[in-house]
Structures are given as C-alpha cells and as structure tokens.
N, C-alpha and C positions, 0 to 999 in steps of 0.2 A: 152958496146955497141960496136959493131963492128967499125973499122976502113972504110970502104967504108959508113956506115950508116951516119957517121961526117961528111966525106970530102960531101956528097952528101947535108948533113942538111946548110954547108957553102957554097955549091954553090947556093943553090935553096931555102931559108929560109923563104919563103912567100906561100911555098904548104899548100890550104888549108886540113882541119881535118877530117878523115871520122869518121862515126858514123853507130850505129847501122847495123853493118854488123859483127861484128867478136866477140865470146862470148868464158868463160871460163867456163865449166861443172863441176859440183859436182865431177866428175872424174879425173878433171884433163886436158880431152881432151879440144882442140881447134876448132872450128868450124867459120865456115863461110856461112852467111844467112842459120843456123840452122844446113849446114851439118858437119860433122865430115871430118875436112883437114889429106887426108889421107896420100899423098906424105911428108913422114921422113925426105927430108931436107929442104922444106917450116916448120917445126913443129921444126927443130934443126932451124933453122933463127929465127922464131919468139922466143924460150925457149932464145937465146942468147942475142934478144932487146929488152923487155920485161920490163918494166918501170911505175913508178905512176912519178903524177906532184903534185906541189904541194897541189891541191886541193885535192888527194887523189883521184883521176883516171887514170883508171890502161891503158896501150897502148901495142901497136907492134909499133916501131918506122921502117917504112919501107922506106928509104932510106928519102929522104926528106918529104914523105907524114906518119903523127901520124894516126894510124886508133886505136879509141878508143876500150877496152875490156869491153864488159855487163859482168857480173859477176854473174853467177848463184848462188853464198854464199859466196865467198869470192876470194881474191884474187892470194892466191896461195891454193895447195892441199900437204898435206902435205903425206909422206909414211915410213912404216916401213921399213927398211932392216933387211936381216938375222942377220946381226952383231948389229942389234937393234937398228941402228944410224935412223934416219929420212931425208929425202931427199923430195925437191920439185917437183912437178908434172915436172919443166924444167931442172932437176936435179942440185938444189943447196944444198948443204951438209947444212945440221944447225948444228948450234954448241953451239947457245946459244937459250932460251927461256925464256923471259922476262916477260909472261902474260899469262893466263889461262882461257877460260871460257867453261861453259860448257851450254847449249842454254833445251828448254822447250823437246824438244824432244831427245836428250842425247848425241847432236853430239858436237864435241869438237874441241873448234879452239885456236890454239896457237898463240901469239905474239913472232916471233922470229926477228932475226938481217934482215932476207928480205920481212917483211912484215909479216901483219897474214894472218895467213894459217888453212884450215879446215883438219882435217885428217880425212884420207881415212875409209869409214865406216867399210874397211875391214879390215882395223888395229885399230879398237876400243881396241885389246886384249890390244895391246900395251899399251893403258892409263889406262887400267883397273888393268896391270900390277905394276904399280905407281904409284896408288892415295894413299893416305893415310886419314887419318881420326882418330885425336888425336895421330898422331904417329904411329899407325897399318897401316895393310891394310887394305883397305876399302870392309866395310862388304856391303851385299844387302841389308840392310835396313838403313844402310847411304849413301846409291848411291839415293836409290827411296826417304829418306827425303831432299838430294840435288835438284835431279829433281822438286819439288814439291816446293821453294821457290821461289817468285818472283822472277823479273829481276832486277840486280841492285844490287843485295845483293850476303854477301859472302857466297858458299855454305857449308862452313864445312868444305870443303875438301882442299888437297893440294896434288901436283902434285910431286913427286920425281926427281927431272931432272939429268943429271949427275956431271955436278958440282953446289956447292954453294947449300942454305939452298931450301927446298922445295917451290914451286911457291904454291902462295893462286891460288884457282880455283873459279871465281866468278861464280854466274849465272849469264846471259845474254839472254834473248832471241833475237832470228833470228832476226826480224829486227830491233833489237838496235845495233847489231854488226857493222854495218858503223859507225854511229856518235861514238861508241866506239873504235874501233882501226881505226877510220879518214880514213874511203875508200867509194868510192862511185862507188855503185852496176850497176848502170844504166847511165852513162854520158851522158849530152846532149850538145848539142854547147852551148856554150854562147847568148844572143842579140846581134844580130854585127855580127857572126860569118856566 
C-alpha cells in the first residue's frame, strides 16, 4: 500500500466504507458505477492498493476512505505472458500456485500467493498447455469427462506448474468459488455500518 494511503488512514481512521460503486470484470478491468475507469494513473493507484480484509472482501483503499470491490468472478484475473510466466490483471508476477480448479463451464481459476485469480479466457491455451491426466497430456475426452463431474470433486486432472509436483485441479463450480478460496463476490456493509 502506498506510503500517502497510511499516513492518510492514521490521520483520518473513522472514514466511513463505500460500497457498491466500483467492480472488477472478467477482464480484468475496473469500473466505477458500471463504467470502465479509463484515466491510467486512477487504474495504476487503484492496481497498487488493492487489498482483501479479513472477511475476504476485496477493496481500493483510497486514502482514508476503503471503497469495496463487487467481483464479477473473482478476485484477481490472471494472464499469460510471452515468456509463459502469469501476471495479474494489476500486474503482480505469480510465482507460485497453490490450487486449481476448473468451474461447469471450463474456465479456470488458480490459487496463487495474491489471492485466486480467474485466467484470462484468452489464455485458456496456456492451461490446456499443462494439464495432465495420468501423467500425459490431457486428451479431449479427459477434459469433457472433467467438465462433466460434479462440484466438489477431483477432476482427474493436474495442473503442471513450474516448480514442485503437479497441482490436483478440482472441480468447482461458479458459485462455490467464494466459500472456496474465502472471497466475497458482492460486499455489503455490515449492521451498524
């Protein structure tokens, strides 16, 4: 968190919480009462304070005032680079991946070190690149018996990451994914608040 966002949280530490105004898109982008925040250094401020509490609601911490983040699927958006590394929608390198699931309709969201993250649907190649399945790689007709498992269970598969033994890839679907990797999609204030 920025050094002006603290000194601002210890001077003024009773600003109340906004809500429902500022969202995060399946893309990545940021928005505010629905529109797409287009000015690049409000979007480098928010990527740089950018924070869950412990409840597992995700924020901009903007100077003393938290204005909470709705979550269109998740909390970060993950992306491929050339170099094949993955990088967050507010550019933070990942380095490690801790969890794996893959949801009813095929989209696939990692647990890494800054939270889970949905990748980019246009970097599906990238996991399709990885998966395995008994050791191989993963054929089309152990991808569609994956999909086709409930939620909750494991799908077969595993993930290749680049250090350390293959990540299980569960399935999960869409809306188990909060109470699964502990985030919540839609914040509301508290009673009191």
């Amino acid at each position: 968190m920025d050094e002006w966002v603290k000194r601002a949280l210890a001077k003024w530490p009773d600003v109340p919480a906004l809500y429902g105004w500022l969202r995060l898109n399946r893309r990545g982008h940021w928005l505010i009462r629905g529109e797409r925040i287009a000015n690049a250094r409000i979007r480098t401020v928010i990527n740089r304070n950018y924070a869950a509490d412990d409840a597992g609601c995700w924020f901009f911490q903007n100077g003393p005032q938290r204005g909470y983040m709705a979550l269109d699927y998740a909390p970060f958006i993950l992306r491929a680079q050339a170099d094949e590394r993955l990088i967050t929608h507010n550019d933070l390198t990942v380095t490690r991946i801790e969890a794996a699931s893959l949801d009813e309709d095929g989209s696939v969201t990692l647990l890494t070190e800054h939270g889970p993250g949905l990748l980019d649907d246009h970097d599906l190649d990238w996991a399709l690149s990885r998966l395995l399945c008994d050791g191989e790689a993963v054929s089309e007709a152990a991808l569609l018996d994956a999909l086709e498992k409930p939620g909750g269970r494991d799908s077969g598969l595993q993930l290749r990451v680049a250090s350390g033994d293959p990540v299980p890839v569960q399935r999960c679907d869409s809306a188990a994914l909060p109470d699964h990797y502990h985030f919540v999609r839609d914040p509301e204030p508290a009673d009191g608040d």
